[in-house]
C-alpha positions in Angstrom: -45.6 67.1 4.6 -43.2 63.9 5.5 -44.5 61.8 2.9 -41.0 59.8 2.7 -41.9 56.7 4.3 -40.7 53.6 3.4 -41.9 50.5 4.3 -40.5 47.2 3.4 -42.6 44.3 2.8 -42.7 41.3 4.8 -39.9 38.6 4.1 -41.8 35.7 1.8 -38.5 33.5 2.1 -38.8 33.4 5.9 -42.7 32.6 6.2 -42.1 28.6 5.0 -38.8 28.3 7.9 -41.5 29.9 10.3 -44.6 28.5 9.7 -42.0 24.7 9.6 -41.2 25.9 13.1 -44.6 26.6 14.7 -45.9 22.8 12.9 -43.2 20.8 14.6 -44.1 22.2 18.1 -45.7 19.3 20.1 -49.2 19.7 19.3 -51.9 19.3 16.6 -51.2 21.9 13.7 -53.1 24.9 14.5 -54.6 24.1 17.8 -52.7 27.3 19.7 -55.4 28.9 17.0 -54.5 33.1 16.6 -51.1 32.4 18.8 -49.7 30.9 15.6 -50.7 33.5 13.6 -49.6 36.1 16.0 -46.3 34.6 16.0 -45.7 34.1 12.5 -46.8 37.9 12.1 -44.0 38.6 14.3 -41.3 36.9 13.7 -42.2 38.1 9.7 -41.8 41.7 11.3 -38.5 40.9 13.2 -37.1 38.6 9.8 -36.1 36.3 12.7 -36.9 32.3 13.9 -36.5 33.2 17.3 -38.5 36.7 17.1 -38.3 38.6 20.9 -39.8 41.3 22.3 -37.9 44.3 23.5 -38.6 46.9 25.4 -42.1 47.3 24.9 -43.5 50.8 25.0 -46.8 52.2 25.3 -46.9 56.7 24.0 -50.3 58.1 25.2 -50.6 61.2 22.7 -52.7 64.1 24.0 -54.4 66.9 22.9 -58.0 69.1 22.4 -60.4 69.9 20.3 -62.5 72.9 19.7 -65.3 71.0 18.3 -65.9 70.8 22.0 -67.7 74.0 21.5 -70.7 72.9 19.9 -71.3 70.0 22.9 -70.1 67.2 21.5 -69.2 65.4 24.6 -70.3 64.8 28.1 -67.0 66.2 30.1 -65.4 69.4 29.4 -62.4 70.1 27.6 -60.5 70.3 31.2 -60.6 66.8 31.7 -57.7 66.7 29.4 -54.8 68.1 31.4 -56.3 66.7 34.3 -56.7 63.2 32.9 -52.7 63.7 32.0 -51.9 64.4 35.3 -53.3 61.3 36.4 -51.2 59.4 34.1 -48.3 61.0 35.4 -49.0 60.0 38.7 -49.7 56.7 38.0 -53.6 56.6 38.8 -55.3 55.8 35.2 -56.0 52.1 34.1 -53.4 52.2 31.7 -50.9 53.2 34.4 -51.8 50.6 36.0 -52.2 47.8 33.6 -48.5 48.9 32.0 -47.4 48.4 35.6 -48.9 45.1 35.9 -46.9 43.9 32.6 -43.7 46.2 32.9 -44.6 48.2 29.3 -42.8 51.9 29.7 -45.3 54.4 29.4 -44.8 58.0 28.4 -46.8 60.8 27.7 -46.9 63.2 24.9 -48.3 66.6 25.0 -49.8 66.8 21.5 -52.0 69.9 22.0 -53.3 70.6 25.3 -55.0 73.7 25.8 -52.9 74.2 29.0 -49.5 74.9 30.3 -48.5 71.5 31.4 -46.1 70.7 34.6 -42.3 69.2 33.7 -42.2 65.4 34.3 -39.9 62.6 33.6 -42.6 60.5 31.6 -44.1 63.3 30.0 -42.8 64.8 26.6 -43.4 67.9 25.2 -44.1 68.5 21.8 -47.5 70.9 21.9 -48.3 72.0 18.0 -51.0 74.2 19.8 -52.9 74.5 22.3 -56.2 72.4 20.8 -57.4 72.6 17.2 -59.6 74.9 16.2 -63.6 74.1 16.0 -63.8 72.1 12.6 -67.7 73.1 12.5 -66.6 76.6 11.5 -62.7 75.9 10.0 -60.2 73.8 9.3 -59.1 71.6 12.5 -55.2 72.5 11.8 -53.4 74.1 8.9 -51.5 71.8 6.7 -48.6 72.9 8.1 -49.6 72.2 11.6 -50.7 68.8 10.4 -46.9 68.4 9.2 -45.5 69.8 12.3 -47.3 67.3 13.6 -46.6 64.0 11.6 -42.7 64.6 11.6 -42.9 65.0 16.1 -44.8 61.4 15.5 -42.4 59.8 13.7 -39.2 61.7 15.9 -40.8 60.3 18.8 -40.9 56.7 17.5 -37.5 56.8 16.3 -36.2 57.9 19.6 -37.5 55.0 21.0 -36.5 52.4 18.3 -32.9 54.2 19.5 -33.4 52.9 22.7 -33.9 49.3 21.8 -37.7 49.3 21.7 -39.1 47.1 19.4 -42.5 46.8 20.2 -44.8 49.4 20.7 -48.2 50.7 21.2 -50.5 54.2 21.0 -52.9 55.4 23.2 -54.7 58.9 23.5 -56.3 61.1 25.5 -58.7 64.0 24.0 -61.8 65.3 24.9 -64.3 65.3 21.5 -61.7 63.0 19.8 -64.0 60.4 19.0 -65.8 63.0 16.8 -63.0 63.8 14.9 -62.3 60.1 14.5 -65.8 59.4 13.8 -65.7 62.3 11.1 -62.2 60.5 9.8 -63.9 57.0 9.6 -66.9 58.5 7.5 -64.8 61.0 5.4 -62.6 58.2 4.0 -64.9 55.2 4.3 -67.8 56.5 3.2 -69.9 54.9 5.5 -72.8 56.2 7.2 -72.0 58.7 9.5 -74.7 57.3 12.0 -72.4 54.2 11.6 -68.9 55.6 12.9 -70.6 58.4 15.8 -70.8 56.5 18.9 -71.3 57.9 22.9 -67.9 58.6 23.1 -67.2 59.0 27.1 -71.0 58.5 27.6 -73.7 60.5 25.8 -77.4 60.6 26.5 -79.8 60.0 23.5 -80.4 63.5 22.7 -76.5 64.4 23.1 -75.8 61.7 20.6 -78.0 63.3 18.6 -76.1 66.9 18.8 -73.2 64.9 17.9 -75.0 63.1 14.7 -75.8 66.4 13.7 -73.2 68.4 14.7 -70.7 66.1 13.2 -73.4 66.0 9.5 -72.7 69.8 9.0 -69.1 69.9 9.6 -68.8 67.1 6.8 -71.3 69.2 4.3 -68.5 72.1 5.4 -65.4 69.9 4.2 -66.9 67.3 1.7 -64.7 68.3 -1.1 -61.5 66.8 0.6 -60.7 64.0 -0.7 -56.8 63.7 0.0 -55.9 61.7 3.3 -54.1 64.5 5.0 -56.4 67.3 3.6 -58.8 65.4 5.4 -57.0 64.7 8.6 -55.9 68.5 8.7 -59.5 69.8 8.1 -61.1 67.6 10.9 -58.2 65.7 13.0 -56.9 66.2 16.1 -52.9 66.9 17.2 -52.8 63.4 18.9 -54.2 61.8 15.8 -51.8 63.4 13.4 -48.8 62.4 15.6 -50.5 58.8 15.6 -50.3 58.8 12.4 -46.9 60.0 11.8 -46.1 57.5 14.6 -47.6 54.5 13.0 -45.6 55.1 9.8 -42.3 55.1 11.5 -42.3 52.2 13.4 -43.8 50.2 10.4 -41.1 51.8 8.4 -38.3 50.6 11.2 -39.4 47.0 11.5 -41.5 47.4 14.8 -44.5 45.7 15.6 -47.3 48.3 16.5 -50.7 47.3 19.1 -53.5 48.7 18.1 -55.5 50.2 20.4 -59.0 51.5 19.7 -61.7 53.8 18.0 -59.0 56.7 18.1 -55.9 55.0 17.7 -57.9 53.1 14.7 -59.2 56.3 13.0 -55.5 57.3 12.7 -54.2 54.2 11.3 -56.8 54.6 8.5 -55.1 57.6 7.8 -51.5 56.0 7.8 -53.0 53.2 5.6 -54.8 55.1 3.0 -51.1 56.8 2.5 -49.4 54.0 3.1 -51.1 49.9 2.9 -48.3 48.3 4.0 -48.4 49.7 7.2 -51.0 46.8 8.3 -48.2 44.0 7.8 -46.7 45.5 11.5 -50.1 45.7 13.0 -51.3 43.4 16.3 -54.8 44.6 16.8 -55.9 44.1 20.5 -59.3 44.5 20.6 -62.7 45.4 19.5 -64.2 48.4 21.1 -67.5 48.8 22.0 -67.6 52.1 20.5 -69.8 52.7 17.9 -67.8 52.1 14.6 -64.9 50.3 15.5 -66.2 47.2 13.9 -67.2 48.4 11.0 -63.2 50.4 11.2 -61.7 47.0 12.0 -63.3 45.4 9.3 -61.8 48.2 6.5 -58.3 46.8 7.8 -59.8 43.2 7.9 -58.6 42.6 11.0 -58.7 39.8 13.8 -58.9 41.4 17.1 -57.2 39.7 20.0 -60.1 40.5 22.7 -63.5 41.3 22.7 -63.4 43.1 26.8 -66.0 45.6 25.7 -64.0 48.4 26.6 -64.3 51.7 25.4 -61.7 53.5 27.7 -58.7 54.3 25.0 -55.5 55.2 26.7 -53.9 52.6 25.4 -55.8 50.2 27.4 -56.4 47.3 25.1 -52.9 47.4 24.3 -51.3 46.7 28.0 -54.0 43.9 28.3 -53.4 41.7 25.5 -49.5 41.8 25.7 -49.3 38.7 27.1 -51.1 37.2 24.5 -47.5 38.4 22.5 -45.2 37.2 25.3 -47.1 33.8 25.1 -46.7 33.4 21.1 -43.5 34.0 21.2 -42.7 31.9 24.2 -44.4 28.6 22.7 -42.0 29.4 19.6 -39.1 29.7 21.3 -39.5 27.4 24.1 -42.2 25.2 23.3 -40.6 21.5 22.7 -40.8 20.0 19.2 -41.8 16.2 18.4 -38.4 15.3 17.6 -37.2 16.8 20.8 -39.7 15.4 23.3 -39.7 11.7 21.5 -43.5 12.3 20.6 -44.5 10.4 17.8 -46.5 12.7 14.8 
């Protein structure tokens, strides 16, 4: 397991130069509100008074389940590949919000359960084709879960190699909001009714199938109580590679979106191993998923919107990048007092 991390702490020396720099800008101290916080958080990350943003880049890992077997969720497991191919096309919402704000996005094959087509944006990397069904085994071995942390953190570094300094994760999986659900309630240890939400759009009694679906596999692996032993036993290939991708970039200095439930559930896993990981963390938005609250709130995180989506793919992430471009252009541009001849 590629346990090796190391992340460095945020620079203390710099936060008094930054926080000088946002309070001479020419307007009441704190009234650009979470824009100063966002860009104190980033120029922390960067160790830079003139923090920039690089060739932002969105990875959309993807993969199945096989706790689709037990009807956990409304579409079938096809929708995977076939949601991929969309991507690749350019039809999804995140294809076309990463269009709208020039963010590079690239697809990884995680674990499809099917022979996928060569394509400049997508990127091979299949640990399998799906896990297994985590109501009757282990999701992954642990040396599938391996496989697939070290392809998470390869991925990010080829990026980072490529002058990337700002990046983001979104998925695609069907029945992965069950394994993030299980995730979220296996290291939390909140109520499961808490983290299990409609996922792409259950009825009442599905949700209930779900509930109780989801309660036996837990009674199945309850005695986990290691991070990855968990992740292995009831995770998904995308997650793992989130979670292996999370690490890296904190580890290289890059600042990481946050997208959702999914993208959340593995960033709980990358935190429990590793806390620091949060200092690199812009969280975009609150879901309206069941759970992703409560999640947020384990993290104690601000949000930057409240859209009530629910979509994933990295959605939340190509919408609230401006918000980024905009902190970071009132701290580099933004006149000071001195400069404009404004009395303070």
């Amino acid at each position: 397991m590629p346990l090796d991390f190391v992340i460095a702490p945020l620079s203390s020396t710099l936060n008094a130069d930054l926080q000088n720099k946002i309070d001479q800008k020419t307007k009441p101290l704190g009234s650009l509100g979470q824009l100063e916080a966002l860009a104190l958080q980033i120029g922390l990350c960067q160790n830079s008074l003139s923090p920039t943003l690089n060739k932002p880049c969105i990875l959309i890992f993807a993969g199945d389940h096989g706790i689709v077997e037990a009807g956990v969720s409304a579409y079938p497991q096809a929708v995977t590949a076939q949601m991929v191919a969309n991507f690749l096309s350019g039809g999804a919402a995140i294809s076309v919000f990463a269009r709208q704000h020039n963010i590079e996005l690239l697809i990884v094959d995680a674990g499809v359960n099917a022979d996928l087509n060569s394509h400049p944006k997508l990127i091979a990397a299949k640990i399998g084709k799906g896990t297994r069904n985590f109501l009757i085994s282990p999701a992954m071995t642990l040396a599938e879960c391996g496989l697939a942390l070290k392809a998470g953190s390869e991925l990010i570094f080829q990026q980072y190699q490529k002058g990337c300094n700002c990046i983001g994760f979104g998925e695609m999986g069907i029945g992965n909001t069950s394994s993030a659900a299980l995730l979220m309630h296996s290291l939390t240890h909140l109520p499961l009714a808490q983290c299990v939400g409609r996922g792409t759009g259950l009825n009442d009694s599905q949700l209930q199938n779900k509930l109780d679906v989801l309660q036996q596999a837990f009674i199945r692996h309850q005695n986990l109580t290691k991070p990855l032993d968990i992740l292995a036993a009831v995770g998904g290939f995308e997650i793992a590679m989130m979670v292996g991708a999370f690490l890296k970039a904190a580890e290289l200095g890059m600042l990481i979106l946050v997208d959702g439930f999914i993208a959340g559930a593995a960033l709980l896993v990358a935190y429990r191993l590793h806390p620091q990981v949060l200092d690199y963390c812009v969280f975009s938005h609150v879901s309206s998923e069941q759970g992703h609250q409560a999640l947020l709130q384990q993290f104690n995180a601000k949000p930057l919107l409240n859209l009530e989506l629910r979509l994933g793919e990295g959605s939340g992430i190509a919408l609230a990048y401006p918000l980024l471009q905009s902190a970071l252009l009132f701290l580099n541009e933004m006149a000071t007092f001195a400069e404009a001849g404004v009395d303070c």
